[in-house]
Structures are given as C-alpha cells and as structure tokens.
C-alpha positions as CSV (number, residue, x, y, z in Angstrom):
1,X,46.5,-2.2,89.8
2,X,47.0,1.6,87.9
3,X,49.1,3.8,90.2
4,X,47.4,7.2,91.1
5,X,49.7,8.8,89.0
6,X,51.5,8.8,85.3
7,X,54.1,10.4,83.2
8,X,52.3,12.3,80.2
9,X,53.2,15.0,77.3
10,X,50.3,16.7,77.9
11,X,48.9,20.2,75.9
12,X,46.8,22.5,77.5
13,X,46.1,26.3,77.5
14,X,46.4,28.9,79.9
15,X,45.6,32.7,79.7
16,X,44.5,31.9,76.4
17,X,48.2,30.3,75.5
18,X,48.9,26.5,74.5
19,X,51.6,25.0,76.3
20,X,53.2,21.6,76.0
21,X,55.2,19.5,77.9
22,X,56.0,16.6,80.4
23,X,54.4,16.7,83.6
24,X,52.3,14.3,85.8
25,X,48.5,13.2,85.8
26,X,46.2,11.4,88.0
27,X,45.8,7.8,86.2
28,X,41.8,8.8,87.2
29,X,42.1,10.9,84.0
30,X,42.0,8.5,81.4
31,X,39.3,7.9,79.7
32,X,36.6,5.2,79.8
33,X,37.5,2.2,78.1
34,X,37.7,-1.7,78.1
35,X,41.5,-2.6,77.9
36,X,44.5,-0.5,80.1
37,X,48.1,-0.2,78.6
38,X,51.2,0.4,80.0
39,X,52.7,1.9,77.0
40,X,56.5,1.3,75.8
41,X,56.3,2.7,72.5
42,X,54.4,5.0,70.6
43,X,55.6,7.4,67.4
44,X,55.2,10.8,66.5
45,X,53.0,11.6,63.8
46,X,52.2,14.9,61.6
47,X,48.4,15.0,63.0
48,X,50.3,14.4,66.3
49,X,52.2,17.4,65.4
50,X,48.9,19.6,64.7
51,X,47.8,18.4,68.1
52,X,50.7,19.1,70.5
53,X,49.5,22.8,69.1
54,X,46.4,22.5,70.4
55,X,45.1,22.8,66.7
56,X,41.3,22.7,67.4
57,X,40.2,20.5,64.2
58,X,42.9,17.6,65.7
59,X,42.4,17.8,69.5
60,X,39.5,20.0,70.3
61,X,38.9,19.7,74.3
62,X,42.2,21.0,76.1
63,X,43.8,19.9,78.0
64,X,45.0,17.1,75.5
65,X,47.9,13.9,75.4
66,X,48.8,13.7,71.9
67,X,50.0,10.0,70.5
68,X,48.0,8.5,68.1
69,X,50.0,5.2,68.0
70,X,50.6,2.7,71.0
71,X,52.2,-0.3,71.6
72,X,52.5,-2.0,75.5
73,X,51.4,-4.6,77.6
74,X,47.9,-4.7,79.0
75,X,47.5,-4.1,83.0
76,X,43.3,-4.3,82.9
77,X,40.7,-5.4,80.4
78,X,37.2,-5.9,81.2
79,X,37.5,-7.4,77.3
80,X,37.8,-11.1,77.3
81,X,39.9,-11.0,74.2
82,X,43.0,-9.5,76.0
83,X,44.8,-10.2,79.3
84,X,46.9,-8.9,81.6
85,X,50.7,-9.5,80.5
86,X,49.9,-9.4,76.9
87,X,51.4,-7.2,74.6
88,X,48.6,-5.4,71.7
89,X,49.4,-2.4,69.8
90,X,46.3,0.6,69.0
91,X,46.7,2.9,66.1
92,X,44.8,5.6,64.9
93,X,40.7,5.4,65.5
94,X,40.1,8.7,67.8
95,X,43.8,7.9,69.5
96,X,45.6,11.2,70.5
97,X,42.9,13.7,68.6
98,X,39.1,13.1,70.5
99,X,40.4,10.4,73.6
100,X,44.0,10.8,75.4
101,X,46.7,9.0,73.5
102,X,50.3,7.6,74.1
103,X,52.3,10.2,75.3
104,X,51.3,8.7,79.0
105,X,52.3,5.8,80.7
106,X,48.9,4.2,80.4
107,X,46.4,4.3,77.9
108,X,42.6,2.8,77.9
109,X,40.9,2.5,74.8
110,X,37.7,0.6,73.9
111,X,38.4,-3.2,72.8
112,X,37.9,-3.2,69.3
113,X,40.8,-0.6,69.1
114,X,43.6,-2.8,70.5
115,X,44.7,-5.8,68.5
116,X,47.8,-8.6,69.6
117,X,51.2,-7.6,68.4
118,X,51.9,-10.2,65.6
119,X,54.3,-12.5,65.8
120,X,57.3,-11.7,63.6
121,X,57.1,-7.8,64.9
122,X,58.7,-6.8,68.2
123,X,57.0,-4.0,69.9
124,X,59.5,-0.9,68.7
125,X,59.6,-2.1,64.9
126,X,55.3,-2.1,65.8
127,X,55.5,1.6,66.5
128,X,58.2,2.2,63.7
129,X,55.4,1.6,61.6
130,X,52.4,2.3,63.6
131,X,49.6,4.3,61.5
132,X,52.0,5.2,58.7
133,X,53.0,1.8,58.0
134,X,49.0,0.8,58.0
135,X,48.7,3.9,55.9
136,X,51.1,2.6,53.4
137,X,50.1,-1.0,53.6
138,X,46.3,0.2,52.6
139,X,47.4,2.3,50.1
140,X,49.7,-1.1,48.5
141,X,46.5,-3.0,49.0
142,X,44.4,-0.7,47.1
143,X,46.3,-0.7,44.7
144,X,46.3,-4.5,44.3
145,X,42.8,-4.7,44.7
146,X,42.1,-2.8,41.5
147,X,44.5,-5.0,39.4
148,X,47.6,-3.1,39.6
149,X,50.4,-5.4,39.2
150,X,53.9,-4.9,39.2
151,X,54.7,-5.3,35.2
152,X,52.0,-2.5,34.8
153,X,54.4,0.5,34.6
154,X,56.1,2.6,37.0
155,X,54.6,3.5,40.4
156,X,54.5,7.0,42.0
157,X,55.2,7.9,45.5
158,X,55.5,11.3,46.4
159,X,56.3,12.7,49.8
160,X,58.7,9.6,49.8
161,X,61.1,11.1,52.4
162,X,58.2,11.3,55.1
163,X,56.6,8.4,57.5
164,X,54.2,6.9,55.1
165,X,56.2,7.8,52.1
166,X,59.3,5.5,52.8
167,X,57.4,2.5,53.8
168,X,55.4,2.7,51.0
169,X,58.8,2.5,48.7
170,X,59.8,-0.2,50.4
171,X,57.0,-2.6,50.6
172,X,56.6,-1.7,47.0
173,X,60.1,-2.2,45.7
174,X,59.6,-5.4,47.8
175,X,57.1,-6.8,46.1
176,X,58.2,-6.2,42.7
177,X,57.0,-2.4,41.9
178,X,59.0,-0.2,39.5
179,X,59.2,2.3,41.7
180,X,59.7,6.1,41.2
181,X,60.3,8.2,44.6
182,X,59.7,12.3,44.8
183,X,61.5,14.2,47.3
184,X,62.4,17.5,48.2
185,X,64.9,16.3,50.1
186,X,68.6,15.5,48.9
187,X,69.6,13.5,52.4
188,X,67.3,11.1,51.3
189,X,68.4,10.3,48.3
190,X,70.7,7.1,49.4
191,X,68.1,6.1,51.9
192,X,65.1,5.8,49.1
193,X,67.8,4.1,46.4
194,X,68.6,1.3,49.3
195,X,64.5,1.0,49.9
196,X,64.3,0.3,46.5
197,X,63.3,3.2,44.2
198,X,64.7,2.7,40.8
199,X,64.5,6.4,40.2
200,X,64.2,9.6,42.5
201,X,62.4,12.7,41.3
202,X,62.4,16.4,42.4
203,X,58.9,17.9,43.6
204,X,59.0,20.1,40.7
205,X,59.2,17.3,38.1
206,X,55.6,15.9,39.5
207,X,54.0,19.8,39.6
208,X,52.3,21.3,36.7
209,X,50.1,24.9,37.4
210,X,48.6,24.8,34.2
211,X,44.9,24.6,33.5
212,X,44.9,21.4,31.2
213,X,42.6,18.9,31.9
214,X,45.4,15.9,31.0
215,X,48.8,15.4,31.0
216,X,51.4,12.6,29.1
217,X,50.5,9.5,30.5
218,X,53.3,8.5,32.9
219,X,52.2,6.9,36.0
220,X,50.7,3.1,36.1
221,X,49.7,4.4,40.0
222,X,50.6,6.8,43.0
223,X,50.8,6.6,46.6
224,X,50.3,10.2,47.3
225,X,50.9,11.6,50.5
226,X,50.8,15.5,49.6
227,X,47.6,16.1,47.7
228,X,47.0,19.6,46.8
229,X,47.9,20.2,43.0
230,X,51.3,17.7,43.2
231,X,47.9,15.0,43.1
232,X,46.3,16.8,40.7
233,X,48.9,16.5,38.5
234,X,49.3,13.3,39.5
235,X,45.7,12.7,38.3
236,X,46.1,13.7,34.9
237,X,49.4,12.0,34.5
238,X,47.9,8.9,34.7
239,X,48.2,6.4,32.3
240,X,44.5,4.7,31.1
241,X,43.1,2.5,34.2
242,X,45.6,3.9,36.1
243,X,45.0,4.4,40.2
244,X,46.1,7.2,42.6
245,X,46.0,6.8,46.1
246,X,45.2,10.4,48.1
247,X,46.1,10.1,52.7
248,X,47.7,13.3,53.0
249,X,47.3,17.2,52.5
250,X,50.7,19.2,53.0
251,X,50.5,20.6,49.9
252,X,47.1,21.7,50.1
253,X,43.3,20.5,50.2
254,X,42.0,21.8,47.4
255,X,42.3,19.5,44.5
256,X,42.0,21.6,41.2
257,X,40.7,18.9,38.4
258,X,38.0,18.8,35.8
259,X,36.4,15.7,35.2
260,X,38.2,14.5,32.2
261,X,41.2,12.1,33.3
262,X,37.8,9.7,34.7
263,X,35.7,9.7,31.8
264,X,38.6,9.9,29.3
265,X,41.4,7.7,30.6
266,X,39.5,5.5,33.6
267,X,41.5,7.1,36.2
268,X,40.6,5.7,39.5
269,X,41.2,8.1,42.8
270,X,40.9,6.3,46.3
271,X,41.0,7.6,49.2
272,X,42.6,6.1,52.0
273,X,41.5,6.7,56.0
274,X,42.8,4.7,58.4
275,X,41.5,5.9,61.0
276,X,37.9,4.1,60.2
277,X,39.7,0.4,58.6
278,X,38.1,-2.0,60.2
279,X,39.4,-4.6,62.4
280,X,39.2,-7.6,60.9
281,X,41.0,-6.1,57.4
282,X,43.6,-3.8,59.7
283,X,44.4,-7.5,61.5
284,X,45.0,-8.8,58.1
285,X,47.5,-5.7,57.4
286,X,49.5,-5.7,60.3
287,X,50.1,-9.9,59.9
288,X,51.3,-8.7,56.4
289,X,53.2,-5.8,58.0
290,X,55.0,-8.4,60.1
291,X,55.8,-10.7,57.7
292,X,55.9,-11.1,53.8
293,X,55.4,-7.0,53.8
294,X,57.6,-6.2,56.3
295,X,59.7,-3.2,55.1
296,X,63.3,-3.4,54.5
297,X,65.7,-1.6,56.8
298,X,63.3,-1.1,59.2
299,X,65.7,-0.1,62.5
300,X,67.3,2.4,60.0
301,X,64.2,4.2,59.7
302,X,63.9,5.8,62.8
303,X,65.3,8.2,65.3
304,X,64.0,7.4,68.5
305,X,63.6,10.1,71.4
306,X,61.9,10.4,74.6
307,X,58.9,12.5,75.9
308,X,60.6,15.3,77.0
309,X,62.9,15.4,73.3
310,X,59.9,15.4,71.5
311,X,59.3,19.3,71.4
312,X,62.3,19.2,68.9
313,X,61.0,16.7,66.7
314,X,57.5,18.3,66.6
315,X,59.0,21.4,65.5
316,X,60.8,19.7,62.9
317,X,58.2,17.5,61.4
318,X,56.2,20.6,60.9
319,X,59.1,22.4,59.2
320,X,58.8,19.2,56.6
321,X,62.4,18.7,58.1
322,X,61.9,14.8,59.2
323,X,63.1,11.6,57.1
324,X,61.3,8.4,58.1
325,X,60.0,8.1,61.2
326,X,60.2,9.5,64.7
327,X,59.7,6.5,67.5
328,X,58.9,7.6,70.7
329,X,59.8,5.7,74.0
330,X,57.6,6.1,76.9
331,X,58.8,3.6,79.4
C-alpha cells in the first residue's frame, strides 16, 4: 500500500518564476499507470537538466518531477508481467518530460515501459547507464547492423567526456573498435585512455566552417553526440560506406550539408531516439548492457548525489562541466 505522501524534486512556477527543489507530494499525484515503483536509483540527464528549468519543449505542464531514468522495486502492478518485490528499471519513453519521473519516491508508468533488471546488473550500475548507456548501446548496434566491423578503420566519438560519450568508448574499445575520442575536456584525458581510446582529439580538430561539400576521408564511423556542424563535418569526413550516428544537439541543430558525401561517398546518417526503441529490441540491449557489453570501469564513472545535491549538478551539466555520469539516489 502507497503512503499518502512522497519525497520529490519537483519544478514548478510561481509569479511567473520556475522554482526547483525538494519538497513533498501527495502519492495521489502520480499519474495513471499499470506498475508502481519505489525508486532507489535514477540519474541525471542533459534533457533532465532542460527540465528542472521548466524548459517548455522538455516538460511542458508545471508543476513537473524531472528523472527520465528509474530503477526500484515494484509495490503495485495491475500488469501480470511484474510483481510486487521485483526489481525493473524504466528509461526514457515520456519519463520525466510529458508523465512525472524519478526524482520521487514512487513512480507509475504504463507496463510496456518497465522491463526486469537483468541479471549480471545491480540496480545502481542500471541507472549508471540508464538512457545514456541504451543511447550508446543503439548507436554500437547501428553501427554493426550496417556492416561496420572493427578492422574497418578508426571510429569517432565526439562528446566523449559526457554520459553517452564515455560508454560509447568503452563498449567500443571493448569490442574491438579503433577508437578515436574528442573532448574539450583535459580531466578526461586519463579516464577515455583507460576506456580504451587509442587516441584523444581536441574539438577543434573535428570542426571545419568552410563551405566544401567533402572533406579527407578519415572516419570508418561516428557516434556523435554534439551535432551541429562538429557532425557535419563529421559527415564529409567520412570515408566511402562510412556511417555516422546523430542523438544529440549541444552544438547546434542545424546541420549545414549539401547532398554530396551520400551520392558521392555512400555516407550513411542514422539517427538514433531512444525514446521510441521498442521493447522487445531495448530488452535485447540492456541483456547486452549487462553482460558481454557491459562497460569497463563502470563504478568509476559516476558521482553519485542525492535529491537535494542535485541543483549543483544540474547547473553543471548545463555549463558542459560534467565527466560521465551523474547517479542519483532517491531512497
């Protein structure tokens, strides 16, 4: 049985002001939803970020909980699938953006959303991941699905200080990439060499202003978490048949490219949304995650804080100040 109440991070706006901070809500709040979840874990996220600032095109009905990842043990389910006692993680979907998310004690989500931890992943290395590890695992997988193999050249990965960047050098490294990391970031220098990246790159090596159509071929494939004209680049760098992965915009969302690295070279751009995978495929992922993908140095990737330290960190990650990830314990 819920308690009336719960512990939340909750934004809201007053006098035409957003606030944010912990306080407490009547469990009656949450939304509809098949399965109930005393949360222990969830992580902290850039689109989290946008929406403990009340940014309208992230959380548009105020008041809001933030926390698009979760991982706890369910207390109700109306969902044959799940019972009480058992412990399922929920990332991404309309998590912490359109529905409450995991800054609470509790969180109900439809059934489809919530899948069984894996075995092989305990419930804070789940939310170490959470949607950036996903994130990175799709953007391995499509990579793989369109024949890039390891002995095909050197692979890209640029934001490679950030959430999705680091896993995504070290599940790659893992499995035999030749891996080349871009950072603004000199702290991060040891941390990428130990996840694997043969070689570490400046931002301003992987940015070129200039109106050509191509570049010198350099890149077998990306993982690109910046966009903006770093992917452009990126895109015209490519060698022939090469891929690019696109799941994030920091840089900028305007992509300025003619047509020519596609019909010239075979350049292949995919974009990657997690929020939509679907089940059966994100199941597939996760077992990966927590297993023969599982990133090296996982506990090192993370600096975990509570609700009422989070203020800090969401000031930071939107400064571009945060290596790896941010876990956040709710329980």
């Amino acid at each position: 049985m819920l308690p009336q109440s719960m512990h939340c991070f909750l934004v809201d706006k007053r006098d035409n002001q957003v606030t944010a901070g912990v306080t407490t809500r009547p469990t009656a709040d949450l939304p509809a939803g098949d399965v109930t979840i005393r949360v222990q874990y969830s992580s902290l996220n850039y689109k989290d970020a946008l929406a403990a600032q009340g940014h309208p095109g992230v959380a548009p009905n105020l008041p809001h909980v933030p926390g698009i990842d979760a991982v706890g043990k369910v207390v109700e389910s109306s969902d044959s699938r799940f019972v009480p006692g058992q412990v399922v993680l929920a990332t991404s979907y309309e998590i912490g953006a359109t529905r409450w998310g995991a800054y609470a004690e509790f969180l109900r989500v439809p059934g489809d959303w919530a899948i069984a931890l894996p075995r092989g992943l305990s419930p804070r290395e789940s939310m170490i991941l959470g949607t950036a590890g996903l994130t990175a695992a799709m953007c391995v997988e499509a990579l793989q699905e369109r024949g890039v193999a390891p002995a095909a050249g050197e692979v890209l990965v640029t934001g490679a200080s950030g959430g999705v960047g680091t896993l995504a050098v070290s599940i790659l490294a893992q499995l035999g990439y030749d891996v080349v990391a871009v950072s603004g970031k000199p702290a991060a220098r040891d941390l990428l060499t130990r996840l694997g990246a043969r070689r570490i790159l400046s931002r301003e090596d992987v940015l070129d202003t200039s109106t050509r159509p191509l570049l010198k071929s350099n890149w077998a494939a990306a993982v690109d978490t910046v966009g903006g004209v770093t992917l452009a680049t990126i895109v015209r760098s490519l060698e022939p048949g090469g891929v690019a992965t696109a799941c994030g915009l920091v840089s900028g969302a305007e992509l300025p490219l003619t047509v020519y690295p596609f019909i010239l070279r075979g350049a292949q751009l995919v974009g990657i949304d997690s929020a939509t995978y679907p089940r059966d495929k994100r199941i597939a992922l996760w077992n990966k995650l927590a297993s023969v993908w599982k990133p090296r140095l996982l506990d090192q990737l993370a600096d975990e804080v509570s609700l009422e330290q989070l203020p800090e960190k969401i000031a930071a990650i939107l400064a571009g100040q945060i290596i790896g990830r941010v876990l956040v314990r709710i329980d």
